[in-house]
Backbone as a chain_set.jsonl record, in Angstrom:
{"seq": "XXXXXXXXXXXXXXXXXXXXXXXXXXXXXXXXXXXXXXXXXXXXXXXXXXXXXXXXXXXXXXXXXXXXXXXXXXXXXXXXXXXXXXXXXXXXXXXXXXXXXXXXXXXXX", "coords": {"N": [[12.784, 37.652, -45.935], [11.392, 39.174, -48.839], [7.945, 38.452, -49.927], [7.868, 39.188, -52.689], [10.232, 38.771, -54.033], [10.452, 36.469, -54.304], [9.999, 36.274, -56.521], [11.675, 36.252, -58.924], [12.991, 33.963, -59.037], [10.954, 32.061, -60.937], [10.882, 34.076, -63.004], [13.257, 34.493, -64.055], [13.67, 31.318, -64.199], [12.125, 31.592, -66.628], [12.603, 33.081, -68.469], [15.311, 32.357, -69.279], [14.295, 29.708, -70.258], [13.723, 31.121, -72.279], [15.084, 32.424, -73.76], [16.884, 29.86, -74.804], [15.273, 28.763, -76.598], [13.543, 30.632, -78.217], [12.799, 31.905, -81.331], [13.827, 33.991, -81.841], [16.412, 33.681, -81.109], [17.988, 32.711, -83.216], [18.105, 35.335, -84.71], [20.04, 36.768, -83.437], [21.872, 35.269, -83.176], [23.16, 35.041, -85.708], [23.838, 38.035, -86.305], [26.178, 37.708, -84.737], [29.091, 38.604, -85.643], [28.621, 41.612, -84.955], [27.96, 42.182, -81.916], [29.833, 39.884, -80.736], [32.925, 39.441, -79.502], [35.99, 39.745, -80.872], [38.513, 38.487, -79.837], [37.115, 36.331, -78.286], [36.582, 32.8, -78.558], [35.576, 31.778, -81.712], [33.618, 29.508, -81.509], [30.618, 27.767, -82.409], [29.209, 26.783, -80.657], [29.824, 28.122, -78.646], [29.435, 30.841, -79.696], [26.24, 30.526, -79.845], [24.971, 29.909, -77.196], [25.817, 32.912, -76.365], [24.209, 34.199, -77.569], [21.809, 33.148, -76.787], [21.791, 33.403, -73.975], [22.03, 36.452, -74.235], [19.749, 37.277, -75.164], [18.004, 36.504, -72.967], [18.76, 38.154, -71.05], [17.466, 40.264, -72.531], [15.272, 39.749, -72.546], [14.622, 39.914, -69.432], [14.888, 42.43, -68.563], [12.805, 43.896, -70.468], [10.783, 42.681, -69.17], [10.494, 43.737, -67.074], [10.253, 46.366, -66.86], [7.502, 46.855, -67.389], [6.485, 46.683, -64.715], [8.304, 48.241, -63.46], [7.567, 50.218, -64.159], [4.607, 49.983, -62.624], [5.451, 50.311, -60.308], [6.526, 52.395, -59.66], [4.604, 54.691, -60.675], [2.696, 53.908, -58.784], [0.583, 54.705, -55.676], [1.38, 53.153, -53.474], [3.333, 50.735, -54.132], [2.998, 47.269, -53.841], [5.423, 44.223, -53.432], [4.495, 42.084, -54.039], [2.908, 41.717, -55.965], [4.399, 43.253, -58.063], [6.181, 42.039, -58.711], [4.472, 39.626, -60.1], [3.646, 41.177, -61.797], [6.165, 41.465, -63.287], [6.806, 38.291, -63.89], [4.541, 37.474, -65.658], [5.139, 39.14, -67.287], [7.031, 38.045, -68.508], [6.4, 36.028, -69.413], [4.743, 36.445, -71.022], [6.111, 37.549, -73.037], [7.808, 35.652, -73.931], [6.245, 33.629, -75.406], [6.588, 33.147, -78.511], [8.657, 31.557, -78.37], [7.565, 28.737, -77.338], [6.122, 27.093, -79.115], [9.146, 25.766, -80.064], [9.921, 24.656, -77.634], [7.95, 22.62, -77.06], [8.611, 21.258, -79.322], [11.376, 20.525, -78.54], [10.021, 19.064, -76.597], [8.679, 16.47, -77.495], [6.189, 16.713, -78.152], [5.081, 18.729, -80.809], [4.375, 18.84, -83.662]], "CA": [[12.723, 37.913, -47.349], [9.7, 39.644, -49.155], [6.93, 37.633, -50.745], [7.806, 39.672, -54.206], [11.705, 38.418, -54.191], [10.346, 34.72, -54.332], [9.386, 35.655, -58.221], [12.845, 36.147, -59.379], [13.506, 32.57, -59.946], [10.696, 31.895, -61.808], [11.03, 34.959, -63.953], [14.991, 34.113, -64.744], [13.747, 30.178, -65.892], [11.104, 31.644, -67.978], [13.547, 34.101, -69.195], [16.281, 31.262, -69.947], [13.927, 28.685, -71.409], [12.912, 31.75, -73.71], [16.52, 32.995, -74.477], [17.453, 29.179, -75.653], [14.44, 28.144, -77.659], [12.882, 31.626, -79.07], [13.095, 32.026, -82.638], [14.947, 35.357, -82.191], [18.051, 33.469, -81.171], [18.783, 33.125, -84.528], [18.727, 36.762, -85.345], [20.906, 36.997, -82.677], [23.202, 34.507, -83.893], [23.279, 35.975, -87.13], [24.227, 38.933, -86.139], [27.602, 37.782, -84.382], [29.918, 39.9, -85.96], [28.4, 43.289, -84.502], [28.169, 41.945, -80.541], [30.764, 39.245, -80.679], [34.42, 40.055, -78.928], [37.094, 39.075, -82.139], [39.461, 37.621, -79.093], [36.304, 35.249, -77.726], [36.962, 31.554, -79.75], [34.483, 31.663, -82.106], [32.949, 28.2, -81.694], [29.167, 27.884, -82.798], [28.223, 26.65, -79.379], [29.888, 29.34, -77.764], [28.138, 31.785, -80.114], [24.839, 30.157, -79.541], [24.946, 30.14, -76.05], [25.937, 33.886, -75.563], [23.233, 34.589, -78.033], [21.008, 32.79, -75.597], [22.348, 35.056, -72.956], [21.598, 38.071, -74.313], [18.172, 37.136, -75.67], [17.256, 35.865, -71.555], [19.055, 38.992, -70.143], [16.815, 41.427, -72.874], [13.434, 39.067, -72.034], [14.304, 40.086, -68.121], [14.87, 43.515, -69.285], [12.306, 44.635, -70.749], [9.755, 42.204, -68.615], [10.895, 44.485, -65.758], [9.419, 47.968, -67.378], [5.797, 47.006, -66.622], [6.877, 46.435, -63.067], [8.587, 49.533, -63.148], [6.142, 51.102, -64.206], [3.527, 50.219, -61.678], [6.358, 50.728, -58.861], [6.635, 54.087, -60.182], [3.218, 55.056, -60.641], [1.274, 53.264, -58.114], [0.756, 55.315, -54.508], [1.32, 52.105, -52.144], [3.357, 49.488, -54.353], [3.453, 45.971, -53.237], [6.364, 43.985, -54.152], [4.149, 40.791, -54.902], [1.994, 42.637, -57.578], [5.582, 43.885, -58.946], [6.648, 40.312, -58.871], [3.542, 38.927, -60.83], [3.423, 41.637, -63.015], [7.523, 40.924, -64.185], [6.57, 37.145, -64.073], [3.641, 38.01, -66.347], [4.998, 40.096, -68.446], [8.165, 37.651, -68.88], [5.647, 34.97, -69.955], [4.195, 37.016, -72.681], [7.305, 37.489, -74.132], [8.229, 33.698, -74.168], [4.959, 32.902, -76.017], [7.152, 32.756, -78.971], [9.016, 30.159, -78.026], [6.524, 27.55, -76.928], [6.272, 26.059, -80.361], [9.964, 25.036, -79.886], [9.588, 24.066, -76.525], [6.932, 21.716, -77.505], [9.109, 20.223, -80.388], [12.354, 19.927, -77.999], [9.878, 17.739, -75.91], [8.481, 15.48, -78.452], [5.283, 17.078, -78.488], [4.873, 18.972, -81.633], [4.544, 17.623, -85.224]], "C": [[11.27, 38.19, -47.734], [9.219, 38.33, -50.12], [7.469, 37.781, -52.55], [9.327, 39.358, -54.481], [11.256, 37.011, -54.595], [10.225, 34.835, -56.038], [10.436, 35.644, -59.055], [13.386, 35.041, -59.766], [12.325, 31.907, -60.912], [10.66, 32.716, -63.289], [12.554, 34.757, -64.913], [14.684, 32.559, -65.255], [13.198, 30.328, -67.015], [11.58, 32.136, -68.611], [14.619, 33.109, -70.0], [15.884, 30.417, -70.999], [13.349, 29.488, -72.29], [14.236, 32.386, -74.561], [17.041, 31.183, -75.609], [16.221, 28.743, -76.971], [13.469, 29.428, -78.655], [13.044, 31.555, -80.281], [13.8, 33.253, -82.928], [16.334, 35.133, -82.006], [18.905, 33.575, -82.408], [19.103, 34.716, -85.171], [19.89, 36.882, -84.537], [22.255, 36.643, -83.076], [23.719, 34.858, -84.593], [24.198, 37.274, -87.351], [25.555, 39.206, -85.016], [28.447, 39.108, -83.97], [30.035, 41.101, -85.276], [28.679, 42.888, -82.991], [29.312, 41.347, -79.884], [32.272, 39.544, -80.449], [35.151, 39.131, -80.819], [38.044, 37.63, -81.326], [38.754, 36.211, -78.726], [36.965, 33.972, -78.998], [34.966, 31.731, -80.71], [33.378, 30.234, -82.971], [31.509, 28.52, -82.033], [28.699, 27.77, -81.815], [28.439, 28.077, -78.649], [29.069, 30.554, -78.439], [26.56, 31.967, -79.778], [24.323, 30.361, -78.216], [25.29, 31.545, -75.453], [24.9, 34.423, -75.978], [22.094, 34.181, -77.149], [21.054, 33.296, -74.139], [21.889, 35.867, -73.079], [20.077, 38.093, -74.418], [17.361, 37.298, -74.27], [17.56, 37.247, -71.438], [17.941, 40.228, -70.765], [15.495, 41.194, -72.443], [13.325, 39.943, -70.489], [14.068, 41.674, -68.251], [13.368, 44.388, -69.397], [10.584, 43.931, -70.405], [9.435, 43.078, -67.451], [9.75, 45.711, -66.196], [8.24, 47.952, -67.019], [5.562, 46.853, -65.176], [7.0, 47.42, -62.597], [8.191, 50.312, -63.424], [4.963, 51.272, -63.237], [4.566, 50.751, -60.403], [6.458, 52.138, -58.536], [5.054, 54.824, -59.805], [2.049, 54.655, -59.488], [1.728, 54.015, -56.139], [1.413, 54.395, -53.571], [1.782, 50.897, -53.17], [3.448, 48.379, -53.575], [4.413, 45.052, -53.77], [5.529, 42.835, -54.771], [3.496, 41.001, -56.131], [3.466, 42.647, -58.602], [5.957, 42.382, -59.39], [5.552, 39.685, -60.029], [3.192, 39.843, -62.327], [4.789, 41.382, -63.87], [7.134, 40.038, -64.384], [5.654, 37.442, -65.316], [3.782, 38.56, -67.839], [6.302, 39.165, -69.348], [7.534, 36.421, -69.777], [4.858, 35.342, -71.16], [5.32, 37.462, -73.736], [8.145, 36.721, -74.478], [7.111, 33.268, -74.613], [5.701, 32.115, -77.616], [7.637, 31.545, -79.575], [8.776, 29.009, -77.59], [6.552, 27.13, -78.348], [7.557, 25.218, -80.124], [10.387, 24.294, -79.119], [9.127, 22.645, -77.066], [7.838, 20.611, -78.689], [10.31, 19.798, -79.355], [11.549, 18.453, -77.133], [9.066, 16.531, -76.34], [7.132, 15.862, -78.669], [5.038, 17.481, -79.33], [5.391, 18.565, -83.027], [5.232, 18.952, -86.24]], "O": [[10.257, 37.701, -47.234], [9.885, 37.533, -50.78], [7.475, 36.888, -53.398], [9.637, 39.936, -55.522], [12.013, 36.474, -55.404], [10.313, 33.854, -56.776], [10.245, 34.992, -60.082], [14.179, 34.993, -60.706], [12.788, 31.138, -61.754], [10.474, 32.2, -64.391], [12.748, 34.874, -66.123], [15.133, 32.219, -66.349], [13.395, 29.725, -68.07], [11.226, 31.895, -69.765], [14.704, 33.133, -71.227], [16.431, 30.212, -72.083], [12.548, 29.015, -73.096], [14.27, 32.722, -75.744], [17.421, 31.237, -76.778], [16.531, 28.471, -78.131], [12.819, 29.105, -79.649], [13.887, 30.663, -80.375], [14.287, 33.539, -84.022], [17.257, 35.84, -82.411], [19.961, 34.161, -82.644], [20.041, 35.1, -85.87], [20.896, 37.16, -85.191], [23.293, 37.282, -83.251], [24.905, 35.125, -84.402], [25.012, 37.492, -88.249], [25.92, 40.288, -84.556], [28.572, 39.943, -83.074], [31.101, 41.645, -84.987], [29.796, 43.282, -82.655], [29.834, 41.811, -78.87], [32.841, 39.958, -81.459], [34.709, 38.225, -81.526], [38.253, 36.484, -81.723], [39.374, 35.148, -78.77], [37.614, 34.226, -80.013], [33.79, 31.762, -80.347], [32.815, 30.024, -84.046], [31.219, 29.709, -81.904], [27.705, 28.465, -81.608], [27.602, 28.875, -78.228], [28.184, 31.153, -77.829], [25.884, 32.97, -79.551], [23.261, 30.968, -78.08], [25.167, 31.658, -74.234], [24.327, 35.172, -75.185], [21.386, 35.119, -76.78], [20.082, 33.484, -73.407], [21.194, 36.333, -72.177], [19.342, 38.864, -73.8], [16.334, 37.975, -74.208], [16.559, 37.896, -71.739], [17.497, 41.061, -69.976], [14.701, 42.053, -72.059], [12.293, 40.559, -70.224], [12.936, 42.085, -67.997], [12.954, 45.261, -68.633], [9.541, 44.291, -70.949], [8.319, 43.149, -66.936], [8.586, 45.786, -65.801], [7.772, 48.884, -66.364], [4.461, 46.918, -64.629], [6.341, 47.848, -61.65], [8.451, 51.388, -62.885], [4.408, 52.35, -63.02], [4.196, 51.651, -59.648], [6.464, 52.778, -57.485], [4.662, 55.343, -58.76], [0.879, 55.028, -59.405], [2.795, 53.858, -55.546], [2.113, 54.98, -52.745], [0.955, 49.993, -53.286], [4.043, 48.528, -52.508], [4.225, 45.029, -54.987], [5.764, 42.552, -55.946], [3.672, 40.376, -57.176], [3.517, 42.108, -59.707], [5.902, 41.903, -60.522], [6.153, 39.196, -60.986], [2.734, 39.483, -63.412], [4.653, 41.108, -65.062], [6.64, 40.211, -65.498], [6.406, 37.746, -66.242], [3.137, 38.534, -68.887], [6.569, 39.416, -70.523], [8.149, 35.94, -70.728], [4.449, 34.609, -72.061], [5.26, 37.638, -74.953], [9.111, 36.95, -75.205], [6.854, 32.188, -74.082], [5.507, 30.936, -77.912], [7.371, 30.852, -80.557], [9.691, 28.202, -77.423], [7.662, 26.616, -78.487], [7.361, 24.013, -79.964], [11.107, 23.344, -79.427], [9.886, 21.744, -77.422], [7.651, 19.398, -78.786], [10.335, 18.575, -79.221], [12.022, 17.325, -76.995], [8.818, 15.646, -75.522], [6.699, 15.215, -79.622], [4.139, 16.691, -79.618], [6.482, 18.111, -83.373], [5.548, 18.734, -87.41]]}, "num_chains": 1, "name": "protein.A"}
């Protein structure tokens, strides 16, 4: 296995713990109606939690693009670069969500 596969699991928790605690979940939430199957049960957790889904799956998303961008562009990629730059880029778009972080763990006032 390559060096640049190893970053995939930290990129998917940073992605998760930014899908449940971001402050965009709530738009997400909010906005039900439009994403939301009619047939699904429409419990609040279950809402909350797909909204936290989608939020992680758009963080991985669109953490990827600067990856795929150098992969693209660069004569001789390396996968660990590609790896550190998704990681990287997945962590700047979970900045966000560190305030709530911080309050889930008793840290912030």
């Amino acid at each position: 296995m390559e060096r640049g596969n190893n970053m995939l699991v930290p990129v998917m928790g940073v992605a998760i713990v930014n899908g449940i605690f971001s402050p965009w979940v709530l738009v997400v939430f909010v906005l039900y109606p439009v994403w939301y199957p009619s047939w699904a049960p429409g419990w609040a957790q279950a809402v909350y939690m797909a909204s936290a889904l989608i939020l992680a799956t758009l963080t991985i998303m669109a953490a990827g693009v600067p990856a795929a961008l150098y992969e693209r562009l660069s004569s001789q990629p390396r996968a660990s670069v590609t790896g550190v730059i998704w990681l990287a880029g997945t962590i700047l778009l979970s900045l966000p969500a560190i305030p709530n972080v911080l309050l889930a763990l008793g840290l912030g006032g």
